[in-house]
C-alpha positions as a printed Julia matrix, in Angstrom:
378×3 Matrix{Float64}:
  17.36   13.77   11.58
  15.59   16.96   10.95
  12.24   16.91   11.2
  10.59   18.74    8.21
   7.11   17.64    7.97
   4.72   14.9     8.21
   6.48   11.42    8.15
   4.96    9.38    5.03
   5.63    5.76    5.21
   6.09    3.74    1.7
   6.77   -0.08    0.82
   8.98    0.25   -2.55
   9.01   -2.13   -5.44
  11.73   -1.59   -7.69
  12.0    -3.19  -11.16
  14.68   -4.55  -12.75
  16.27   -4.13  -16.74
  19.61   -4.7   -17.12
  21.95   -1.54  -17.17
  18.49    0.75  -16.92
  18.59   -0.15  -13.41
  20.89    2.76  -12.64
  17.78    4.42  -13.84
  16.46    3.31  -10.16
  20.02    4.79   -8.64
  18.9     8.04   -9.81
  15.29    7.74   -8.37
  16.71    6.34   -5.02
  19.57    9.36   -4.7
  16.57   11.37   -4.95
  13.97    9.81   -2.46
  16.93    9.46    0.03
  16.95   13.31    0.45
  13.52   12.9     1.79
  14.05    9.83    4.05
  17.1    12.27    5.45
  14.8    15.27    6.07
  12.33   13.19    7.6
   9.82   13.43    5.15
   9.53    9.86    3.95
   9.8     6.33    5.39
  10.58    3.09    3.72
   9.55    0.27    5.79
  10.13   -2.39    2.74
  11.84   -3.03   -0.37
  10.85   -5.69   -2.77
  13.22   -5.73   -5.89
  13.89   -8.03   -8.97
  17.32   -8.77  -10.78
  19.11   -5.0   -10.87
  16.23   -3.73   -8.89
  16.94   -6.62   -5.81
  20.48   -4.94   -6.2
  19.28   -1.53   -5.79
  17.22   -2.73   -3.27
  19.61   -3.96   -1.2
  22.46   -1.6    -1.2
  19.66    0.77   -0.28
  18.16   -1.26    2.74
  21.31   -2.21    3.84
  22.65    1.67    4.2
  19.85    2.46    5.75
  20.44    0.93    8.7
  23.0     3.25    9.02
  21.6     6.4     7.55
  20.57    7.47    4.22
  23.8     9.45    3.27
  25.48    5.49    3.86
  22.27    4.35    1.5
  23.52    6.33   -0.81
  27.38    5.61   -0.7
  26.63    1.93   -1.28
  24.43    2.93   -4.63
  27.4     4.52   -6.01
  29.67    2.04   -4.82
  27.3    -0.69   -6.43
  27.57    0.92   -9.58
  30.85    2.16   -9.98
  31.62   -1.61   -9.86
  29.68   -2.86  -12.43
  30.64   -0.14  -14.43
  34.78   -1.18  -14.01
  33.84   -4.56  -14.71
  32.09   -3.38  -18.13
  34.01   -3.79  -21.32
  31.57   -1.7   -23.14
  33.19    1.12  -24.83
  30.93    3.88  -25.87
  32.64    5.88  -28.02
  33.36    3.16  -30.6
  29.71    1.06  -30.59
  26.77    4.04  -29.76
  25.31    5.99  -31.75
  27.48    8.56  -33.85
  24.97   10.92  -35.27
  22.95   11.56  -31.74
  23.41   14.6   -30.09
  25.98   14.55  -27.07
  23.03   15.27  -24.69
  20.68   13.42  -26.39
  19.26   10.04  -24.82
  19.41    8.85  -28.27
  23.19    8.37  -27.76
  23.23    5.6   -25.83
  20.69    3.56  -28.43
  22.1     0.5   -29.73
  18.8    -1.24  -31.09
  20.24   -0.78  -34.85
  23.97   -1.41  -34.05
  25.57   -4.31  -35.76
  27.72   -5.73  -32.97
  24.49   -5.56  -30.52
  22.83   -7.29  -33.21
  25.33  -10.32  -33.49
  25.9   -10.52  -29.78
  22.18  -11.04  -29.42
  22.37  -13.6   -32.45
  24.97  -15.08  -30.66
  22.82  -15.76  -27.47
  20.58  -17.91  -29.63
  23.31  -20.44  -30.54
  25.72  -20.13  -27.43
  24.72  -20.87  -23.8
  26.78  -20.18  -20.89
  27.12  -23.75  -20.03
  29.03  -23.77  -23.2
  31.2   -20.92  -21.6
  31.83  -21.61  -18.16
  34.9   -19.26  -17.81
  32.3   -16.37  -17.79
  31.11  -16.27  -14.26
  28.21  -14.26  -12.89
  30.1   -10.93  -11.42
  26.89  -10.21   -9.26
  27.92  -12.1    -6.35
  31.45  -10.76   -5.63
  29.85   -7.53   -6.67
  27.74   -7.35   -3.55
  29.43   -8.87   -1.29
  32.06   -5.99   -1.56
  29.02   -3.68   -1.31
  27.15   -5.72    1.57
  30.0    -7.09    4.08
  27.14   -8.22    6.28
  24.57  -10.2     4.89
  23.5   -11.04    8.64
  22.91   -7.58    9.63
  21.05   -7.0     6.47
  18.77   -9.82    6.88
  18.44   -8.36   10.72
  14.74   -6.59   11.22
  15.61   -2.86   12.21
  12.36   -0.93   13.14
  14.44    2.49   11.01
  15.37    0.49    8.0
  13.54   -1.61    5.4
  12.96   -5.12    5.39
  14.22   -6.89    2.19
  12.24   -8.87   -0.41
  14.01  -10.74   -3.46
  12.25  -12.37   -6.39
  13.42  -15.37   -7.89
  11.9   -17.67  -10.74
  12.38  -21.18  -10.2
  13.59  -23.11  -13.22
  11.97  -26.27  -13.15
   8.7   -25.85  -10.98
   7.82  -22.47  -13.37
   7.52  -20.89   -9.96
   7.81  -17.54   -8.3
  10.69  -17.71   -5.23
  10.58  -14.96   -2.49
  13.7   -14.46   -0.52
  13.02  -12.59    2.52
  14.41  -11.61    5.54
  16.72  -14.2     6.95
  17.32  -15.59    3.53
  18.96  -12.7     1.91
  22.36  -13.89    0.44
  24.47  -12.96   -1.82
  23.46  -16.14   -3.55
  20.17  -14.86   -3.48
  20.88  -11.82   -5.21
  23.02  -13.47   -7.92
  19.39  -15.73   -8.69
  17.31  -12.75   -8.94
  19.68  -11.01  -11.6
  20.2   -14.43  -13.27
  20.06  -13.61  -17.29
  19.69  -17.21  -18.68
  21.27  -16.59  -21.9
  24.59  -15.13  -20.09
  24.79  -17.13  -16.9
  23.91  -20.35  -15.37
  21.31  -21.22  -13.17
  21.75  -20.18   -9.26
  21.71  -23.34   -7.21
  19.66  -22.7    -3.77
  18.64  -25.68   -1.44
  18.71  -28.27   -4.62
  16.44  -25.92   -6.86
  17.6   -24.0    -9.83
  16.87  -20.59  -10.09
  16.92  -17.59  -13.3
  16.08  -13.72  -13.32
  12.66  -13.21  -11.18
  11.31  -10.76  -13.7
   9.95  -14.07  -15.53
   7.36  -14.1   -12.41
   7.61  -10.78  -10.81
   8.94   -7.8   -11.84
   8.93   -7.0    -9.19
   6.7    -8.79   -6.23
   4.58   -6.22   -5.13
   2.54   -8.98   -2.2
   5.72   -8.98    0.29
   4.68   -5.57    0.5
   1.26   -5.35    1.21
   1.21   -6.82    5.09
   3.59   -4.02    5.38
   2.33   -0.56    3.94
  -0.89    0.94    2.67
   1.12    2.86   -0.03
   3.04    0.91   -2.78
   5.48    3.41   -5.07
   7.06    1.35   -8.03
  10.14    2.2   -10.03
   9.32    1.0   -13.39
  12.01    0.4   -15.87
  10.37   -0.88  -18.98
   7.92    1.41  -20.58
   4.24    0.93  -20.04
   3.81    2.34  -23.55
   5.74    3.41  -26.9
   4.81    5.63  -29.15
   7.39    4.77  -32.0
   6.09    1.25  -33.41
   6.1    -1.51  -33.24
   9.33   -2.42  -33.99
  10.76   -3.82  -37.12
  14.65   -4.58  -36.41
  14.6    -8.4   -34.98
  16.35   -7.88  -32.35
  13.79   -4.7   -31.43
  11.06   -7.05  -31.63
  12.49   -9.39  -29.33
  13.39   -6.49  -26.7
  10.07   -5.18  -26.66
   8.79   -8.59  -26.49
  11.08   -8.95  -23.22
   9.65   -5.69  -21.98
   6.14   -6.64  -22.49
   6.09  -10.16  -20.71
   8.23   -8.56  -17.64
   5.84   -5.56  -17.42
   2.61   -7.95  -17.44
   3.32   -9.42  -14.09
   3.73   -6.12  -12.82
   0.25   -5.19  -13.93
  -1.73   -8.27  -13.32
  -0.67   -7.67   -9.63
  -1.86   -4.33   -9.08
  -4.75   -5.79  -11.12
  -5.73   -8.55   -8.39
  -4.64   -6.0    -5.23
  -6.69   -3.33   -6.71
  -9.84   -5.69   -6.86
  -9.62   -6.72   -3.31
  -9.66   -2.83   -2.75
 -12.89   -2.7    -4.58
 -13.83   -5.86   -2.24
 -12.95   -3.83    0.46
 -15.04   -0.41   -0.67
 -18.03   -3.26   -1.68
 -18.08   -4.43    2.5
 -17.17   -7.71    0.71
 -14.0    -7.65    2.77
 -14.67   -6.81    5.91
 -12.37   -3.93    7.56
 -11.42   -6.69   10.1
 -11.78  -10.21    9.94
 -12.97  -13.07   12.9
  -9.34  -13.72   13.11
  -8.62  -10.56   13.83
  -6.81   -9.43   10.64
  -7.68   -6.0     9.4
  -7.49   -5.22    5.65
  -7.3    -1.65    4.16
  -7.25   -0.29    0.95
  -3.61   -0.15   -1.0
  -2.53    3.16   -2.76
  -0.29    2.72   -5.91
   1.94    5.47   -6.6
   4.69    5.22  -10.02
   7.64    6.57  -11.03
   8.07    6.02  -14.3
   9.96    7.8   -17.12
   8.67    5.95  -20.67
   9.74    8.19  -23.28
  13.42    8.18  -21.97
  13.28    4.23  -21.94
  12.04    4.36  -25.46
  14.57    6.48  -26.6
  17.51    5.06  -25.12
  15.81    1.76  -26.51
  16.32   -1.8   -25.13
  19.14   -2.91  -26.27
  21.36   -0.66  -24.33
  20.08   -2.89  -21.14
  23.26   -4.71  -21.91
  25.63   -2.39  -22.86
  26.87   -0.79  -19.34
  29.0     1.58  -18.73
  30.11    4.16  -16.46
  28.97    7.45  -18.7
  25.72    5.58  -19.77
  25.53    4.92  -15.85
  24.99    8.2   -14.81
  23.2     9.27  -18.01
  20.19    6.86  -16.38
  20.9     8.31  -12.63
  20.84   11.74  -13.8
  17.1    10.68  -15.39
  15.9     8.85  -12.16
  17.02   11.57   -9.97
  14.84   13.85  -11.86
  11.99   11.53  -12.48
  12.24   11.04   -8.8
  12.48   15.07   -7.97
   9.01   15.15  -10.35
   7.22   12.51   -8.41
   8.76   14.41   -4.87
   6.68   17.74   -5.96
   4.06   16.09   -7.49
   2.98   13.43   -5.27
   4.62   12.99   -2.33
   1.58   14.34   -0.48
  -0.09   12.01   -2.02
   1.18    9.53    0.16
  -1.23    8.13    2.86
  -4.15   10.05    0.93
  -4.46    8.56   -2.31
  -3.4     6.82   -4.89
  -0.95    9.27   -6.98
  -1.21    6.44  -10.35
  -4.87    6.05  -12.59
  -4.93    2.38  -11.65
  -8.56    2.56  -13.9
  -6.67    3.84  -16.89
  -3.48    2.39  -16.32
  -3.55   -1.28  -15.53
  -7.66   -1.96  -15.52
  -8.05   -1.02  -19.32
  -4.96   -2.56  -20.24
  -6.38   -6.06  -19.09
  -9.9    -5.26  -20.42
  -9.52   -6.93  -24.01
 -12.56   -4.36  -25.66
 -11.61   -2.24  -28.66
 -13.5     0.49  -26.14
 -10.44    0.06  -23.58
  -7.56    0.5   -26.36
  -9.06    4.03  -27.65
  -9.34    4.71  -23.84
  -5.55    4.37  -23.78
  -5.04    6.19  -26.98
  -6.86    9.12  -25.78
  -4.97    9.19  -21.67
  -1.94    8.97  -23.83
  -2.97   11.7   -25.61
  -3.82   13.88  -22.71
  -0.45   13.07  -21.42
   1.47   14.34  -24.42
  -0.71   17.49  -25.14
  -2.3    18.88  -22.17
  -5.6    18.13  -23.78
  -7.65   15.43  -25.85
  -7.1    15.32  -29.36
């Protein structure tokens, strides 16, 4: 492995969404490049639903190399997108542009609308010939789940999230648990599958609890660099469609895990900077501030709206990995040396005001939004 510059080690959370996880392909195919020059380290992965299939294929091939990291991404999905029955060119959007992201939005479409009406009155229990694909899926991808739940001190551990059914609790599936089984829990939709049966519990999609689990990663790394798949913000609404509203209701209660997290790590950072924490406890533990670093791309996800989380196919496939790979190329130039200095995301504006409640803290996000779009306040 070339050795290209200084070595920056990362723990990676990776989100999951439905289809937009190839999104997270993209980013991955990009951050890989650096793990092969030497640039960057991933020590840990934790992911959720499509992200703890990302997650993975990616930990997995790394304990080979990162060209084999990158192999099994495209393997993974290039077989979800031959299982897809989603056809494009008769259901998206006629009048977008060819190019546009706007193609592949299916928020006003009437058979995305009745499939999702549909949901409300079915239940798969009621349709048991339509099995989850996720476990055959990766275990074509993954031939050895013991070797991936193996610690390598070159590769990344492995961290799966999990929301169990009946306890309205948050399961971690860590090294030595990793299954396929596993998997198939974490990306368990509960309106189009059935419950994943572990050890007697019941288990659905882990972005109910985590999306995704960003403590598995903290005894690991100092840095923390999320893939996020639903937008943070939107700047076209709120929605009026139904089926709009309940998407970005969706995207709001799976992002707010996600934020109440770096929330509660970021004030045991300002425990830490306080001396309320000592640097090392009586035990012997030592603590150190956590660095948050994002890579996001909101005004794609809005545009592509998010409905289309469960329409896949192939083209719309590497529409999203042709975004992540460039979101991820952005975040490379930008803040990769911000790795092991500080943190490359405004936790203050990002997460802290949104949990602030004050009419103060919402024209505080108006204005960063602002900044963001212009260059300059408005």
């Amino acid at each position: 492995m070339p050795d290209t510059g200084p070595k920056r080690t990362i723990g990676l959370a990776v989100q999951g969404g439905g289809a937009h996880a190839a999104f997270t392909w993209g980013v991955l195919d990009r951050l890989l490049d650096e793990v092969a020059d030497g640039r960057l380290f991933i020590r840990a992965i934790s992911g959720t639903s499509g992200g703890a299939l990302n997650g993975a294929a990616c930990a997995y091939g790394l304990r080979d190399n990162a060209a084999q990291a990158k192999r099994l991404l495209g393997q993974l999905w290039n077989a979800v997108g031959a299982r897809s029955s989603w056809y494009p060119f008769l259901f998206n959007s006629p009048t977008a542009e060819l190019g546009s992201p706007q193609r592949w939005n299916v928020d006003a479409n009437p058979f995305v609308i009745g499939q999702g009406m549909l949901e409300q009155v079915s239940s798969p229990y009621l349709t048991p010939w339509l099995q989850n694909p996720v476990g055959p899926i990766m275990e074509q991808v993954i031939p050895d789940f013991v070797r991936l739940n193996q610690h390598h001190d070159d590769a990344p551990d492995l961290y799966v999230a999990a929301t169990s059914v009946n306890r309205t609790a948050l399961r971690i599936f860590g090294p030595g648990e990793i299954t396929a089984k596993a998997l198939m829990a974490s990306a368990c939709y509960p309106t189009l599958f059935q419950a994943v049966e572990i050890g007697g519990e019941f288990y659905w999609d882990g972005g109910y609890m985590a999306n995704p689990a960003l403590n598995p990663l903290v005894d690991s790394v100092d840095d923390i660099l999320t893939v996020l798949i639903d937008p943070l913000r939107v700047e076209h609404g709120p929605p009026k469609l139904p089926r709009q509203i309940v998407n970005r209701i969706n995207e709001v209660s799976f992002g707010s895990s996600w934020v109440t997290e770096v929330r509660q790590i970021e004030l045991i950072n300002q425990f830490i900077r306080d001396k309320v924490i000592p640097l090392k406890a009586p035990n012997g533990r030592t603590y150190a501030e956590k660095r948050f670093h994002v890579i996001r791309a909101d005004d794609f996800m809005e545009e592509i709206g998010a409905a289309s989380k469960n329409t896949p196919s192939p083209g719309f496939f590497l529409a999203l990995k042709e975004a992540g790979w460039k979101a991820g190329n952005a975040w490379v130039r930008d803040h990769l040396g911000d790795v092991g200095v500080k943190s490359g995301f405004d936790v203050d504006t990002e997460v802290t005001h949104r949990l602030a409640g004050s009419a103060d803290t919402m024209r505080s996000l108006q204005l960063s939004n602002d900044t963001k779009l212009t260059g300059k306040l408005t």
